[in-house]
N, C-alpha and C positions, 0 to 999 in steps of 0.2 A: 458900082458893083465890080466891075474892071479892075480897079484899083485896090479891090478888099484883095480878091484874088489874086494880084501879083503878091502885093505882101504875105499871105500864106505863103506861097511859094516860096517866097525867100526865104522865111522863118523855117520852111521845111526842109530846105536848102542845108542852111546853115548847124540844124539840129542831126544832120542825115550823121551815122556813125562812121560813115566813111574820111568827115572833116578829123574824128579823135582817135583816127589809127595812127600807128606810130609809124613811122618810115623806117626801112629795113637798114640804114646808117646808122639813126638813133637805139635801134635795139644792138646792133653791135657795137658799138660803142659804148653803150651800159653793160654788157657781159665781158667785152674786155677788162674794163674798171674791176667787177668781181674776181676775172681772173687775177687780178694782179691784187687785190687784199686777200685773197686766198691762202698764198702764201706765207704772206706776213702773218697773218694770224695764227696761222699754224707755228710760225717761228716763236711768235711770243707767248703762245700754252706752251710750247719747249721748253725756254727757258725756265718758266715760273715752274713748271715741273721740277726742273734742275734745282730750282733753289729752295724747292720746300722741302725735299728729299734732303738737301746740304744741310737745312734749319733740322730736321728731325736728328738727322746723324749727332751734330754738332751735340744738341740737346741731350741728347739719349747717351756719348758718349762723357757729358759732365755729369750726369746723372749715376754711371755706374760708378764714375773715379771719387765721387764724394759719397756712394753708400756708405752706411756705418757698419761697424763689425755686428754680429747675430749677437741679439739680445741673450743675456743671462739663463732666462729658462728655454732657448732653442737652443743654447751652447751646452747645457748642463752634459748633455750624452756626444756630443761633438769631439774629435781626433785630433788632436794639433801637434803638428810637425816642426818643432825649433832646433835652432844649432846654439845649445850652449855655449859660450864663449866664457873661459877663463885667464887669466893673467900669469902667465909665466916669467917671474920678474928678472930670474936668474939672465935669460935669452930675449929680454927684450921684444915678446910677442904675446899677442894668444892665440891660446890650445882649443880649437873645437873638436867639441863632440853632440853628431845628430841626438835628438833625444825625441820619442813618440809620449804624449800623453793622452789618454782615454779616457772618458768617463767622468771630466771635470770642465768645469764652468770656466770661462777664459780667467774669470779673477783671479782663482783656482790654483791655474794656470802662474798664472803671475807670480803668484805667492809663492808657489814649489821652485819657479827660477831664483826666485830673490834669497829665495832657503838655500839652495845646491851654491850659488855663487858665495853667502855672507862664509859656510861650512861646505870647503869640496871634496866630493869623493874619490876623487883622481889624484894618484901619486904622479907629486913634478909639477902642481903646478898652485897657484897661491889665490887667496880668496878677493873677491873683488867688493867687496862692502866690511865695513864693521860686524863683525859676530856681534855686539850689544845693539847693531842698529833695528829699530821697532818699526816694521811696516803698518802704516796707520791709515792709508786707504790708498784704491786704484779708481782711479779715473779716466773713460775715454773723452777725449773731444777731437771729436772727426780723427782724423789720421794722427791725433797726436796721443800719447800715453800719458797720463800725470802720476808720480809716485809721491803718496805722503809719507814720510819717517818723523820718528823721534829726534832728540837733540841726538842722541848717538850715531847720526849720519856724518856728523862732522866731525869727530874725534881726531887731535889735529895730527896725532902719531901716527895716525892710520895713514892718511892723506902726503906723510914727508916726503918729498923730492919730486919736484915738477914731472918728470919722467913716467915715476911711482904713481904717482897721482893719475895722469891721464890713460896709461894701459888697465888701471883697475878700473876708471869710471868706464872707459869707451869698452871692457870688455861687459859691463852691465849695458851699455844702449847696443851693441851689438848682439846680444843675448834676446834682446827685448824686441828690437828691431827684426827678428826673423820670425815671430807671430805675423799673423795674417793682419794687411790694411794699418801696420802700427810703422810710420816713417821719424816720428820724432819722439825727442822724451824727455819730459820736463819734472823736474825732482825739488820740492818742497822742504820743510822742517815745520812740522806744525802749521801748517797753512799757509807759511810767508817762503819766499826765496831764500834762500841762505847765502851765506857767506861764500866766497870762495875758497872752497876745499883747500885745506893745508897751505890757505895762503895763499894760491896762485892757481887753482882749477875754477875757471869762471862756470857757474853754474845757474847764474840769474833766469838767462835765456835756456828756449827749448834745444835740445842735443842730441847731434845725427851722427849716422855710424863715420868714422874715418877711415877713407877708403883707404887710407896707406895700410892698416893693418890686416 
């Protein structure tokens, strides 16, 4: 009986709460440790902050630079502000002049440029397309313009003298080029690339304003 009784004892000994306190070393010791990922934690929601806000930016700022121009029936009553550019061959430059249109569809738009350049209303200064050339359609793709013509875009009298040639094309892509979101401008014959203008104006590829003029 003796002997039942120490072993209780022990067993009660060993169960008592006081064996599974923690020692006041061991508790500071594990709150240091928190103190010190504390920090770090907080450093690294910092950064990731930083770099979602960088992803958004980034994002958000290739997303406005590739919108497309406003669709045909938002444009129909829409203001577009260009700087006609015409070819003055005598001086070796071209002549702008601001011009407002209202009330028309950017195509619209296009077509009255292509009209005022082939026939211009300003004394002094020379047209930059064929008068017989036939506009046969406007095309956007993203930032780029496409123009269709007839074979009468190539007329090869039109086009003489390397000089000649490039102050009348570059004063149509700088003409074209000062509508809103249009950086390039690529010119057809019937659906295909044409020739080079009068022999020596390469016209294959798309065509950007030239900043010398």
């Amino acid at each position: 009986m003796a002997t039942d009784g120490v072993d209780r004892r022990v067993v009660a000994v060993n169960e008592s709460p006081v064996a599974n306190r923690q020692s006041p070393i061991e508790s500071a010791g594990g709150d240091s440790v928190m103190r010190r990922k504390e920090p770090t934690m907080f450093l690294l929601a910092a950064i990731a902050a930083v770099l979602i806000a960088l992803i958004l930016f980034v994002v958000m700022h290739f997303s406005l630079s590739r919108q497309p121009p406003p669709s045909e029936e938002n444009a129909a009553d829409a203001t577009f502000q260009v700087v006609l550019c015409y070819p003055d061959l005598k001086n070796d430059r071209l002549v702008r002049e601001p011009m407002v249109f209202s009330g028309m569809s950017r195509r619209r738009v296009v077509e009255e440029i292509v009209r005022r350049l082939q026939s211009p209303e300003r004394v002094g200064v020379d047209p930059a397309l064929p008068p017989s050339a036939r506009l046969q359609g406007v095309q956007w793709e993203g930032t780029m313009l496409v123009l269709d013509f007839d074979a009468g875009l190539t007329e090869p009298n039109f086009w003489q003298g390397s000089e000649v040639a490039h102050l009348r094309l570059q004063a149509l892509v700088h003409s074209l080029a000062s509508l809103p979101q249009v950086q390039r401008v690529k010119l057809t014959v019937n659906g295909q690339p044409p020739e080079p203008l009068g022999g020596h104006e390469e016209v294959s590829e798309p065509l950007t304003p030239d900043p010398s003029l």
